[in-house]
N, C-alpha and C positions, 0 to 999 in steps of 0.2 A: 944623844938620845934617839931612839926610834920609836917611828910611829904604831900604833898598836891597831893591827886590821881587823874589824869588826867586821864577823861574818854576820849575814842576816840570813835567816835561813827562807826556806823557799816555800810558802803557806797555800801556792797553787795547787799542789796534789790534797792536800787537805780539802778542801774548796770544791775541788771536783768530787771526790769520794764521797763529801755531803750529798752533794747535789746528788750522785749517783744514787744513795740511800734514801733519799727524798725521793725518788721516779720507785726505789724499788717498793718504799713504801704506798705509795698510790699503785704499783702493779699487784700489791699481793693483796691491798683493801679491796680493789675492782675485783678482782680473780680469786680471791678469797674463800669471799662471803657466802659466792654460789655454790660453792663445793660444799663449805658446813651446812647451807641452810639445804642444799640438795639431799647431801644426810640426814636432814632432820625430816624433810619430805618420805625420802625412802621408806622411812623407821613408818609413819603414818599410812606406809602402803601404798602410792602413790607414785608413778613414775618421774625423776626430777627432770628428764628431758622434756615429757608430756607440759608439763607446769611452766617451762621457761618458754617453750615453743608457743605455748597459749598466749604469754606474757607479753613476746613479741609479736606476736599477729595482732595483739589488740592494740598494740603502740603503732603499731602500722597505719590503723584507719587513721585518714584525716582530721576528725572530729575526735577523736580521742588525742592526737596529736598535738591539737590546740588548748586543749585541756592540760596537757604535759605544761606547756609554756606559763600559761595561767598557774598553772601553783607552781611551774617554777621562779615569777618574778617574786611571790611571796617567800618563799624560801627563800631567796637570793636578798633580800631586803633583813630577814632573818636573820640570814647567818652573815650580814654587812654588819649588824646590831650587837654581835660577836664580837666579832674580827674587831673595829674597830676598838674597844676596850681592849681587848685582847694585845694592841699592840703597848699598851700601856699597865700591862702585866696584871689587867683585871680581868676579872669569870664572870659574864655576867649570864647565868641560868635563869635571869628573870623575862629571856624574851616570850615567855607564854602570857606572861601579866601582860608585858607593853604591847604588844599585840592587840588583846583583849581591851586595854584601856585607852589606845588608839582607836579603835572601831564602837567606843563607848562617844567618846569623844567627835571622832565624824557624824555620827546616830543623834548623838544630841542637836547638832546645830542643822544637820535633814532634819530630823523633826521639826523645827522651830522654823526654817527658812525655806525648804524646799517648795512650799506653796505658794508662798511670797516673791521670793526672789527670783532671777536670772539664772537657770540651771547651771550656766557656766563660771558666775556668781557665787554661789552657793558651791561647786566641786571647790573651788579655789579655797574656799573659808574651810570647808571640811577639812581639807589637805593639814593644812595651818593648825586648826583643834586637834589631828590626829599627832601629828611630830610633837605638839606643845604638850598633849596629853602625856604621848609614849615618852618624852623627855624628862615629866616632871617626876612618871613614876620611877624611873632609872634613876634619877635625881635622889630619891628619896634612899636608895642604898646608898649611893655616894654619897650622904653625910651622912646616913651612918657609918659608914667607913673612915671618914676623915674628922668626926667630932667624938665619936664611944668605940672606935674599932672594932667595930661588928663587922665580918669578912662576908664581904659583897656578895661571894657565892648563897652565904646563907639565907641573908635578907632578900636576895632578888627571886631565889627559888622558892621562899614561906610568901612573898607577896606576890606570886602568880595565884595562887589560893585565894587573896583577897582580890584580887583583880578580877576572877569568875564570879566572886559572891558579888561582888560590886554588879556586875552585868545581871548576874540572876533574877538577884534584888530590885530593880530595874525593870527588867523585863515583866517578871509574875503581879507587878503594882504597878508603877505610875506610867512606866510606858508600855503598859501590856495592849495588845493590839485589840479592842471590842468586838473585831469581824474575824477573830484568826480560830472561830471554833474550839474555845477554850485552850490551843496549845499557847504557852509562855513564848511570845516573840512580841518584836516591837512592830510597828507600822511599816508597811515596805519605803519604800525609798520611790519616790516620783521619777518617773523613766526623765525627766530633761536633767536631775541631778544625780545620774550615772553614769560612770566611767563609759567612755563612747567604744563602742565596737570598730572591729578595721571591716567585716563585712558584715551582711546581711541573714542574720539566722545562725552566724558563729560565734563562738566564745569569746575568741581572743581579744580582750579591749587595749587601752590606753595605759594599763595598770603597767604593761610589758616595757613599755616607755620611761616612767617614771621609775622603774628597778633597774632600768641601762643609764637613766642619768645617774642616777644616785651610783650607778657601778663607778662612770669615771669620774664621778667628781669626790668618790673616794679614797680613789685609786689614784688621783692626783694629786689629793689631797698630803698622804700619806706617803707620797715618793717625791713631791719637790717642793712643800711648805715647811718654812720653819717649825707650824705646829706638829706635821707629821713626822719631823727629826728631833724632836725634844720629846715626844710619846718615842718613841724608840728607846731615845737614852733613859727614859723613868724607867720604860717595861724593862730595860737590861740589869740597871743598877740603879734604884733612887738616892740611894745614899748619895753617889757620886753626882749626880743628877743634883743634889740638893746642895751639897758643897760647890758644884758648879755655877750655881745660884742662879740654877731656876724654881719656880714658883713649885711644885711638887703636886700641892693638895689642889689650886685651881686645874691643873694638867689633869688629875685622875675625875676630879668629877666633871670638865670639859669631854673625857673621853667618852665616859657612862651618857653624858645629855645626847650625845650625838648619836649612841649606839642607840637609847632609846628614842630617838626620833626616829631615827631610820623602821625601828620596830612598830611604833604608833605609825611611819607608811604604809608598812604592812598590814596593818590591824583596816586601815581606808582602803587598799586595793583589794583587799577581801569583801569589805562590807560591798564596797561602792561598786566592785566590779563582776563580783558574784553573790553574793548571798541576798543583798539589798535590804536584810532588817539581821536584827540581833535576834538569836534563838540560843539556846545549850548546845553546849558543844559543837559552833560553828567557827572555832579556831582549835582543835581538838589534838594536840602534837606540832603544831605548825612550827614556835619556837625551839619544841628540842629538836625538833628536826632540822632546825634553821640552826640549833649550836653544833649537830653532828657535820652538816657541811660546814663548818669554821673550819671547823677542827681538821676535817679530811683534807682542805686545802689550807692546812697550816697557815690559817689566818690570812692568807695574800689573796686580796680582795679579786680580782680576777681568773683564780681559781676556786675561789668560793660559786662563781657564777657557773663554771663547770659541774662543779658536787651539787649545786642548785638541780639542772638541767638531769642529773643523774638519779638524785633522788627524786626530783619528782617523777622521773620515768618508772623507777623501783614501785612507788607509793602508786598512780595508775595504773598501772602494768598489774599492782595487786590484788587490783577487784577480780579479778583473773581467776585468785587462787580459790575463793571462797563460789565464782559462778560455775566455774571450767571442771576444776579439780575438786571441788566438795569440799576443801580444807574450812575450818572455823575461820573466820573473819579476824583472831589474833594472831593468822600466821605472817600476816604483814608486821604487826610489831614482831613477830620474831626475826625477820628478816630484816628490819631495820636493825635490831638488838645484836644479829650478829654485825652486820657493817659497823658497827659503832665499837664493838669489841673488838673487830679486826684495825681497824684504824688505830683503836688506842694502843694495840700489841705492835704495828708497825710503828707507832710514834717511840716507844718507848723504847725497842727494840735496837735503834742506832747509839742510843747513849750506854749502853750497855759497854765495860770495859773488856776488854778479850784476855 
């Protein structure tokens, strides 16, 4: 008899070509977006070089600079709130809710504490109500997902809805502020239980910090713990995943708590670090804008924190259009609206068969 030589073929070139499709798709999402939305400008009258050159000159100053970081750690906490679900083959569209119900949650226990307690005290307890808050709402798609099979996407984007009326509700009755001249906010927040600044008269606090731990303890999370190799195998295949006998349903709603804590951060480095009381629409796109960076860096937590930093430059850089160039104040969502269309046409674009 002879032995029978089994070729294995060679999965390298494969491997690279992804990868290559993956850099082409982040080169034509960056490089894109500006050519359509500069068309769209054009169409308006408006020169698109005038509009971008403004955009950058005002990314430029320093104090706008700091401001770029500041909602980029929120984003970045955001679109971690994604990503993580996301590697376990869940959508979770409800980070506008956990956001919302994170900074409900830090708000309540300022209210109750910040007078009383130890401002350093008091941020620690906030921190804790904000992740428990943003978890429990995440939570709540996850079983419906796992008890009536209501698809995660649904429930978490119909409970962002409730998660404003929830704050609204709130703010215009029991915690409506008596000195705030009739506008619907709660009470400010007592300067010793705010996120600490790094200087004197600048924005940039502590929040910055807390979105770089949460980055690697993500990021490490999900590249060398058993939990982040068993969310892999669900997100690829559950079936297999469930004949291989792992636990399946605690795996997907373990993924959503986490995704939603991360978001209930977000919802506290907003409250605690800029706004300081709950008002309408003081989380106003945060979350989807937090899903569209998932998504731009293909869920991998360290390029999330890139698309963070990018959008929030976009989103700054936009007051630009509305003071500089005269454009309406929704030409930012259309700029975001294209980045999010061109992403999803690069995502899509390499599965496509030839």
């Amino acid at each position: 008899m002879t032995d029978t030589q089994v070729t294995v073929p060679d999965v390298r070139p494969q491997i690279v070509d992804n990868r290559q499709k993956q850099v082409l798709g982040w080169v034509v999402a960056v490089a894109g977006a500006p050519v359509i939305f500069g068309a769209f400008v054009a169409v308006k009258g408006v020169n698109p070089f005038t509009v971008y050159a403004d955009m950058l000159t005002s990314l430029a100053d320093p104090v706008q600079g700091q401001a770029v970081l500041v909602r980029a750690a929120v984003l970045l906490l955001a679109g971690l709130a994604v990503a993580v679900p996301a590697r376990a083959g869940l959508l979770n569209v409800g980070g506008e809710g956990q956001i919302v119900i994170g900074a409900v949650s830090a708000a309540g226990v300022g209210l109750i504490a910040d007078q009383r307690l130890p401002g350093g005290l008091v941020l620690v307890l906030m921190v804790l109500a904000a992740m428990a808050g943003g978890a429990a709402w995440a939570g709540l798609a996850a079983g419906l997902r796992l008890t009536v099979k209501v698809n995660e996407a649904i429930s978490t984007l119909l409970l962002n809805f409730v998660a404003i009326d929830i704050m609204l509700g709130l703010i215009y009755d029991p915690w409506k502020d008596a000195s705030g001249f009739g506008q619907p906010s709660s009470r400010p927040l007592a300067d010793t239980a705010r996120l600490p600044l790094f200087t004197t008269g600048g924005t940039l606090n502590a929040g910055i910090v807390l979105a770089l731990l949460a980055l690697v303890g993500v990021w490490a999370a999900l590249r060398y713990t058993t939990w982040g190799f068993r969310l892999r195998v669900v997100g690829g295949n559950p079936e297999a995943a469930r004949r291989a006998g792992m636990r399946v349903g605690p795996l997907l709603l373990s993924a959503m708590l986490v995704g939603g804590a991360l978001a209930g951060l977000a919802g506290l480095v907003h409250f605690a670090g800029t706004e300081f009381k709950l008002r309408p629409g003081m989380t106003t796109n945060f979350g989807y804008i937090g899903f569209l960076a998932s998504w731009l860096a293909m869920h991998r937590p360290l390029r999330v924190g890139l698309a963070a930093v990018l959008l929030a430059a976009i989103a700054m850089g936009g007051d630009s259009l509305q003071i500089d160039a005269g454009l309406p104040a929704a030409s930012l969502n259309v700029l975001m609206a294209v980045v999010l269309l061109v992403v999803l046409g690069s995502r899509l674009a390499p599965r496509r068969k030839s």
